[in-house]
N, C-alpha and C positions, 0 to 999 in steps of 0.2 A: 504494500500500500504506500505508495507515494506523498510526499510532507510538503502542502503546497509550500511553496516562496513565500514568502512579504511583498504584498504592492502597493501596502501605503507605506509615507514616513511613521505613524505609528508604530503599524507592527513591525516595520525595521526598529527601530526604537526599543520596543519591547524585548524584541530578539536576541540585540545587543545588552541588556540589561541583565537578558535571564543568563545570559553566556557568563558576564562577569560576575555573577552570582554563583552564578555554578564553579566559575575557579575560585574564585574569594573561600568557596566551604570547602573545595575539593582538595587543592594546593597542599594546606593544613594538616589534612588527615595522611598524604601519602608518607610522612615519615612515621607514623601511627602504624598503617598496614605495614610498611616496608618492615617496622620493629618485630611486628606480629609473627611475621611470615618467616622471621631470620630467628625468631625466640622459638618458635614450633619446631626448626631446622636443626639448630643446635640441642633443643631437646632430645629429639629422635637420634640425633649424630653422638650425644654423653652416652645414651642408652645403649646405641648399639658398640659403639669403641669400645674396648676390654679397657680401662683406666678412665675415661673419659676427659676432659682439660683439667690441667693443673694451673690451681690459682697462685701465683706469686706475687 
């Protein structure tokens, strides 16, 4: 299904709003996921290693 265009200056307008709204919330979160994803990684990786990291 197809997402029409904007053909007025409003709904350009709007468009452009919802965009930088969307990165304004999205930007934020991706060192949040990035953490998420690298803390699941390393959990799996301690578990399976025979020693797992050593903290010094």
């Amino acid at each position: 299904m197809a997402v029409p265009k904007p053909t007025t200056a409003f709904e350009t307008a709007a468009v452009a709003i919802g965009a930088l709204l969307a990165l304004i919330i999205v930007v934020p979160l991706v060192p949040v996921v990035l953490d998420l994803v690298i803390g699941v990684f390393r959990g799996v990786f301690d578990a399976i290693v025979p020693g797992g990291r050593t903290y010094s």
